[in-house]
C-alpha positions as CSV (number, residue, x, y, z in Angstrom):
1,X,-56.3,99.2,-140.1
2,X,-56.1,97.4,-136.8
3,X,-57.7,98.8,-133.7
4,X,-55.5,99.9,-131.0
5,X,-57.0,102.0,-128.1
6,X,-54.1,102.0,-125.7
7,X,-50.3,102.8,-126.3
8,X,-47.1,103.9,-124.1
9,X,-44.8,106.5,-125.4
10,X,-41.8,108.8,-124.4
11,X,-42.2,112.4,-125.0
12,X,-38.3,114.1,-124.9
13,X,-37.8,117.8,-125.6
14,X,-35.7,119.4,-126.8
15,X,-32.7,120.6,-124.4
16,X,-31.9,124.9,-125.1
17,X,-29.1,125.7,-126.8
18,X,-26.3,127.5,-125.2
19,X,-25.2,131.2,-124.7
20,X,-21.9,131.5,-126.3
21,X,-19.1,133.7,-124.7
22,X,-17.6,135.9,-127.9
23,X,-15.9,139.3,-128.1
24,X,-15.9,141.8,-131.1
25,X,-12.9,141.3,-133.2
26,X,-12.8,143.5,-136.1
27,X,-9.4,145.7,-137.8
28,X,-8.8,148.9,-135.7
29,X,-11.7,148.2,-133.0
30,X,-9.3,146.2,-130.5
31,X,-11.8,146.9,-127.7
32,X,-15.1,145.6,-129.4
33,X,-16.8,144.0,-126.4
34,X,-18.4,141.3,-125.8
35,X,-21.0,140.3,-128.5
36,X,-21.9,136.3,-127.9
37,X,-25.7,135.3,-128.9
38,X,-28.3,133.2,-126.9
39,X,-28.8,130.0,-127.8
40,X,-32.1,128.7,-129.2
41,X,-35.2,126.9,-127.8
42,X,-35.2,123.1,-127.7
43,X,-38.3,121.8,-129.7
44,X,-41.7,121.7,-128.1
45,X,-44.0,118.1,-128.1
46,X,-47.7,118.8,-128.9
47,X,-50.8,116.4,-129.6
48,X,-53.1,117.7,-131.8
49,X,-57.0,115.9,-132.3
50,X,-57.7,114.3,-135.8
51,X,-61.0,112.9,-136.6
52,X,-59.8,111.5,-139.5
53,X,-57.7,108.6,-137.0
54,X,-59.8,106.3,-135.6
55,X,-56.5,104.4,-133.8
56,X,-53.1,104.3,-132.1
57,X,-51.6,101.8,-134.1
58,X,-48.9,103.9,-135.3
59,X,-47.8,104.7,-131.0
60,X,-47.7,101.0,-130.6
61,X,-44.5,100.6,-133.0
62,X,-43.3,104.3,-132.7
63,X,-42.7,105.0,-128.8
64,X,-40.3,107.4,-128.8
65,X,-40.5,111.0,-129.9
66,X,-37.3,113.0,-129.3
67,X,-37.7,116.6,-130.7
68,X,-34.1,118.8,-131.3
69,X,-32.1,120.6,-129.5
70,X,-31.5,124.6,-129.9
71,X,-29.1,126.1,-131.9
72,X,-25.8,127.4,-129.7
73,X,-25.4,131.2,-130.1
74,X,-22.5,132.1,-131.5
75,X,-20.5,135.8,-132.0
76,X,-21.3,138.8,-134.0
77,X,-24.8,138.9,-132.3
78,X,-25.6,136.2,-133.7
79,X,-28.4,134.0,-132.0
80,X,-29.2,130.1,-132.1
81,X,-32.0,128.9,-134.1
82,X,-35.0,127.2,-132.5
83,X,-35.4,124.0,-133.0
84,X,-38.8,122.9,-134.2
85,X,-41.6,121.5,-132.4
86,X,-43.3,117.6,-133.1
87,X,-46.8,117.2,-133.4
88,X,-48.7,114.2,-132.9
89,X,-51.6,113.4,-134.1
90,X,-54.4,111.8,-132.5
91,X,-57.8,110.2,-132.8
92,X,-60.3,112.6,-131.0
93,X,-61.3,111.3,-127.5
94,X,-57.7,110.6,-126.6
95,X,-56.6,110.6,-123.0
96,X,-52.8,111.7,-122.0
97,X,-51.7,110.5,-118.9
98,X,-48.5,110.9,-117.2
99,X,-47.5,107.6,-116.0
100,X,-45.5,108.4,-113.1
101,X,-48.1,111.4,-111.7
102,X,-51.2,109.5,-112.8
103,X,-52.0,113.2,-113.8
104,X,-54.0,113.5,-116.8
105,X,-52.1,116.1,-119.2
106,X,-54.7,116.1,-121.6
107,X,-58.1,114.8,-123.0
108,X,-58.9,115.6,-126.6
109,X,-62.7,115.9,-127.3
110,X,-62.6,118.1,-130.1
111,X,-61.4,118.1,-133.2
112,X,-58.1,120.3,-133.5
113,X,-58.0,120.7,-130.0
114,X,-53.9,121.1,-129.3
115,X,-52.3,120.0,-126.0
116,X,-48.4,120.4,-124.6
117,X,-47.3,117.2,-123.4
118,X,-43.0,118.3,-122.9
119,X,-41.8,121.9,-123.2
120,X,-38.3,122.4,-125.0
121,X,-35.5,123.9,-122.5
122,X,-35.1,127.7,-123.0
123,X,-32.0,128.9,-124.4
124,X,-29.1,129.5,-122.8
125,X,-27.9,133.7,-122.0
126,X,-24.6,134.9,-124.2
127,X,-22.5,136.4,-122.5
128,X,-23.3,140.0,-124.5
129,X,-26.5,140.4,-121.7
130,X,-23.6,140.6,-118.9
131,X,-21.9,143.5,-120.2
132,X,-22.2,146.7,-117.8
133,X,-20.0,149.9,-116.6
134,X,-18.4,147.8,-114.2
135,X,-18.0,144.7,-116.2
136,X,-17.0,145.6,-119.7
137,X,-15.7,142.1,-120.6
138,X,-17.7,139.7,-119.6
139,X,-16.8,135.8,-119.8
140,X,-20.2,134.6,-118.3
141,X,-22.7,132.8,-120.3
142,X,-26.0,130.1,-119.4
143,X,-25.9,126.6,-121.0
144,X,-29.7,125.7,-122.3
145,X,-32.3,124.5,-120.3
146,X,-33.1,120.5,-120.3
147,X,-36.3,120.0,-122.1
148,X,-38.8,118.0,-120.5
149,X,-39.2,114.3,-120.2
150,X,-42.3,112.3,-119.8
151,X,-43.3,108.8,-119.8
152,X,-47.0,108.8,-120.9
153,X,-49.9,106.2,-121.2
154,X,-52.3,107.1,-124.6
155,X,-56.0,105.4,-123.9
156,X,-58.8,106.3,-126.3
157,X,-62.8,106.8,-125.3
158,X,-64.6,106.7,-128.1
159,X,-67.3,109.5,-128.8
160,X,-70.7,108.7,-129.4
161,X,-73.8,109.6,-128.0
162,X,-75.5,105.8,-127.5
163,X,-73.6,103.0,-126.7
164,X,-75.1,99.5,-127.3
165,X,-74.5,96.2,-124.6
166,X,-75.5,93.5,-124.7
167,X,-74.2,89.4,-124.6
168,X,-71.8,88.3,-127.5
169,X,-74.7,87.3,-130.1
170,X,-77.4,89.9,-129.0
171,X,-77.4,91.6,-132.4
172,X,-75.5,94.5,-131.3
173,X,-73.9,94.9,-134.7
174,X,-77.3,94.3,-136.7
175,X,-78.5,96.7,-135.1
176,X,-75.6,99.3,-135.9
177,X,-76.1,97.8,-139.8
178,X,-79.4,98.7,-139.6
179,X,-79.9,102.2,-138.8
180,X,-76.4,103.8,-140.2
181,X,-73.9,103.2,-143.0
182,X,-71.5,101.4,-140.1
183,X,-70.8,98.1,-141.7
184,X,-68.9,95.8,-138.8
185,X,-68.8,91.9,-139.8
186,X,-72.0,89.7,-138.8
187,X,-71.7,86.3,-137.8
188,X,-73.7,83.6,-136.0
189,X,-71.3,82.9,-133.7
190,X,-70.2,84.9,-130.4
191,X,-67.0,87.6,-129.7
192,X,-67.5,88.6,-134.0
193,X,-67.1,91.9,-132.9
194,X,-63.5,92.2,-131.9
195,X,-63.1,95.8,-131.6
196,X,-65.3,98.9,-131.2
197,X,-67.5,99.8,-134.3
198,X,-69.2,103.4,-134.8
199,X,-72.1,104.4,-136.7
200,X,-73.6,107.7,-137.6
201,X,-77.3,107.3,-137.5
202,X,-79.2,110.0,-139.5
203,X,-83.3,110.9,-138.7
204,X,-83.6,113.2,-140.7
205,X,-81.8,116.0,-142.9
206,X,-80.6,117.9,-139.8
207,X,-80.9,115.4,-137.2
208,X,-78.3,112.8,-136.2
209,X,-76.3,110.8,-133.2
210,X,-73.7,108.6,-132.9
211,X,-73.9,104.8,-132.4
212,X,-71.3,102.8,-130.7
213,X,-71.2,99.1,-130.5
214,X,-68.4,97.2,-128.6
215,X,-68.0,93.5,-127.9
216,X,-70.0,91.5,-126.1
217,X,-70.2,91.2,-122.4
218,X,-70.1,88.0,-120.4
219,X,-70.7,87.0,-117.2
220,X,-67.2,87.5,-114.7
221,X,-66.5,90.8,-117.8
222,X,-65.1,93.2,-114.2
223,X,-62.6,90.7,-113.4
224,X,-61.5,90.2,-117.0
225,X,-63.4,87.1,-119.0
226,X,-64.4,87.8,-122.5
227,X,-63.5,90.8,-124.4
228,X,-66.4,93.2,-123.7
229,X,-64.6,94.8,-120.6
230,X,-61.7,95.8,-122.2
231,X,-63.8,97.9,-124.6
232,X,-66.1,99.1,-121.5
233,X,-64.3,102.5,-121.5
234,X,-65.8,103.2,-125.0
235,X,-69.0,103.6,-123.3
236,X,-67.9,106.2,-120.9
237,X,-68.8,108.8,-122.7
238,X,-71.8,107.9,-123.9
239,X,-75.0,109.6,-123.3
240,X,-77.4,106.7,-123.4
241,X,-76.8,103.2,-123.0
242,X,-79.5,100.8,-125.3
243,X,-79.4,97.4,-123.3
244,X,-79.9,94.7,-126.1
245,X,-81.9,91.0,-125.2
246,X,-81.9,88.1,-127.4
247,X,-85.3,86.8,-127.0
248,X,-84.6,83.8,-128.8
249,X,-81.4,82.3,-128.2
250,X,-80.8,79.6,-130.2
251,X,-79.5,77.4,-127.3
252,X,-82.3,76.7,-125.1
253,X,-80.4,76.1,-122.2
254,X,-79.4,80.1,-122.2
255,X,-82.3,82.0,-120.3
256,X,-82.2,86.3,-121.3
257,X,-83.6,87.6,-117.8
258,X,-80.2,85.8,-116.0
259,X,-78.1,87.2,-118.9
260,X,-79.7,91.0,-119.0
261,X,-79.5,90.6,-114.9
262,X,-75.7,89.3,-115.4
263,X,-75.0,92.2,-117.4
264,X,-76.1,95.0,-115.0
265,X,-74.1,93.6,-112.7
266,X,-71.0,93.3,-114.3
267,X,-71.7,97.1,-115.4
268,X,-72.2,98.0,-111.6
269,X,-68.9,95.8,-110.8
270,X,-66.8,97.9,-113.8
271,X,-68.3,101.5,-113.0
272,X,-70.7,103.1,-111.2
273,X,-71.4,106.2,-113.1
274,X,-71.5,103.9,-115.9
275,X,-74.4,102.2,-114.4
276,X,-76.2,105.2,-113.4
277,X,-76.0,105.9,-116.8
278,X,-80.1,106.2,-118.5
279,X,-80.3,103.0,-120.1
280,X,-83.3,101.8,-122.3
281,X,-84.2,97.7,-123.1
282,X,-84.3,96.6,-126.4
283,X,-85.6,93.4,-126.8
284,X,-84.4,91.7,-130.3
285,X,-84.8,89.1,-132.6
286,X,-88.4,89.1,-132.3
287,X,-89.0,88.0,-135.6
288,X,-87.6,85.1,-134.9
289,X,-90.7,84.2,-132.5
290,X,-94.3,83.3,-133.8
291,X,-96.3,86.0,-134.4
292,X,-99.2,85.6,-132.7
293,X,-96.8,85.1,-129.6
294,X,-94.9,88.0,-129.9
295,X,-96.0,90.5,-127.7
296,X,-96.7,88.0,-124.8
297,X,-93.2,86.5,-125.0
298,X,-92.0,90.0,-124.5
299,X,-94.5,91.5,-122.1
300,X,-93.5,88.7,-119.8
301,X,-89.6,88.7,-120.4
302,X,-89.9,92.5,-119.5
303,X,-92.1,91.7,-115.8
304,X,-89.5,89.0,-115.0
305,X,-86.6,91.4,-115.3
306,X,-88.6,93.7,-113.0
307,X,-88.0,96.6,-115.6
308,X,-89.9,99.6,-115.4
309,X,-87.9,101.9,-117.6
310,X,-88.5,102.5,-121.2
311,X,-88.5,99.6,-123.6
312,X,-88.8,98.4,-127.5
313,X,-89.4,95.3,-129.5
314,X,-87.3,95.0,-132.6
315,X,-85.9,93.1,-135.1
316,X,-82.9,94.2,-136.1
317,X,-82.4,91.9,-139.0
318,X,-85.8,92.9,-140.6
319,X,-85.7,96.4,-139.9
320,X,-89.0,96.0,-137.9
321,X,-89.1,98.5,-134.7
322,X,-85.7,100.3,-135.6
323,X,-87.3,103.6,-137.1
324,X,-89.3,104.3,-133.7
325,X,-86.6,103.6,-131.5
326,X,-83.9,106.2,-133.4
327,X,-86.9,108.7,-133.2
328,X,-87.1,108.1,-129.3
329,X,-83.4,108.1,-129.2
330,X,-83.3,111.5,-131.0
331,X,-86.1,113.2,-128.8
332,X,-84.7,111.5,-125.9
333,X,-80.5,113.4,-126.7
334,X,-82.7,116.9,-127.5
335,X,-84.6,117.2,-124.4
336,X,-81.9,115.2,-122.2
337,X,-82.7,116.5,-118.4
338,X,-80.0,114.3,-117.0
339,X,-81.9,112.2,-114.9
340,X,-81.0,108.7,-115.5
341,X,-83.9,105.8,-115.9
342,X,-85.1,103.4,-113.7
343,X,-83.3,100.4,-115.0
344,X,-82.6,96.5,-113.9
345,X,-81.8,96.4,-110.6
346,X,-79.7,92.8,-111.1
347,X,-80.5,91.7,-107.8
């Protein structure tokens, strides 16, 4: 199914129906009295959460939801029948936004979780509520309420607890490969990762997180180049961000401090309470380096980026490394204090 994370639709209640304006006519009762019905309630628009939909493909195509009017009333008492309400369902971690407000009408983070975007008009008054001792034949009657109208934008946040950035090519989705059942195409080539991949990573019997990884960021990703900062929003949520390094690119011309600096930057540029997110370097690819290297390649990638936040050497692709840094991950979601990390300052 193809990823959508952003769609426009119209949201049209129903209108009420109307009161109708009837008398009692029935063999020897010539003065029955009135006896017209309301009208009934113009159908409702709700949004309900799914976790079983991952995507708004199916509001891209379908724009439009008109729900039905009310029922007229009509004599003999009779009143109109409701129409019934439209539920749409959507992937949790929806935003509703009223377009012409910029009011948001709803965000669904639970599963379930149910939200009114346009109320159905009320039905209209027959004209058997006007009746009184002074007014024993009463030709008033109310037409239904309009239902409401409502141009509205859909954008969807993921929900996951870590979020992983990083260049195109960093190993983001090796990574995700590695330590959960997610299985998001690998490729040796950059942007493979067109759309936002999630992965439920499991320590133990009782113990899991989230995983998130979107597409790659590149450098001028605020203003718009590459993919990665359309998919940014994904990682607003997000509890912990794992900053991933390429320590050996295979074009030698790329240097990793000036992309991990780059990075930071364009994060700052995007969002600043994205920034101040806690965010942890993960050097990877290691195994690609010599052994006996190793360590010193990354103990002096880490002092050139100035970092003095938390830190691990993996290799995604062998495994090596991955185990600990779930662990850390794990402790670090169950005794979160809120305090973000010191991270790369970018400058």
């Amino acid at each position: 199914m193809k990823f959508i994370d952003e769609a426009v639709i119209q949201a049209i209640a129903g209108k009420g129906g109307d009161g109708s304006a009837s008398f009692r006519r029935e063999k020897f009762i010539p003065r029955g009295g009135p006896d017209g019905g309301d009208g009934g309630h113009g159908g409702s628009i709700f949004a309900i959460a799914d976790r079983n939909i991952n995507t708004l493909v199916d509001y891209r195509f379908a724009r439009m939801h008109r729900a039905k009017k009310g029922e007229n009333g009509r004599g003999a008492d009779r009143y109109g029948k409701g129409a019934e309400d439209i539920v749409l369902r959507m992937p949790v971690g929806t935003v509703i936004t009223n377009i012409a407000t910029g009011e948001i009408i709803a965000d669904l983070k639970q599963h379930q979780q149910k939200a009114l975007l346009a109320k159905g008009g009320a039905g209209g008054i027959g004209n058997l509520h006007f009746k009184s001792s002074t007014n024993r034949a009463p030709r008033q009657f109310t037409f239904g309420e309009p239902g409401q109208e409502f141009d509205l934008k859909l954008e969807l946040k993921v929900l996951a607890d870590v979020g992983l950035l990083g260049m195109p090519n960093a190993g983001k989705s090796t990574l995700i490969r590695a330590v959960s059942a997610a299985r998001p195409k690998v490729a040796d080539y950059p942007f493979t990762t067109l759309h936002p991949n999630l992965g439920m990573v499991r320590v133990d019997q009782n113990r899991s997180f989230v995983m998130a990884d979107i597409p790659g960021l590149i450098e001028g990703a605020a203003e718009g180049a590459g993919l990665g900062h359309r998919f940014l929003k994904h990682l607003v949520r997000t509890r912990l961000l794992l900053h991933l390094v390429d320590v050996a690119p295979l074009d030698e011309s790329i240097d990793p401090v000036r992309e991990a600096k780059a990075i930071v930057k364009e994060l700052r540029k995007y969002d600043e309470s994205l920034y101040e997110k806690p965010r942890w370097l993960v050097l990877n690819k290691t195994d690609v380096l010599p052994a006996d290297e190793r360590e010193k390649i990354c103990k002096k990638l880490i002092r050139s980026l100035g970092w003095k936040g938390k830190s691990f050497i993996i290799s995604a692709l062998t495994g090596e490394g991955c185990k600990e840094l779930t662990y850390a991950i794990m402790e670090h979601l169950e005794q979160e204090s809120g305090e973000p990390d010191v991270d790369v300052s970018g400058d």
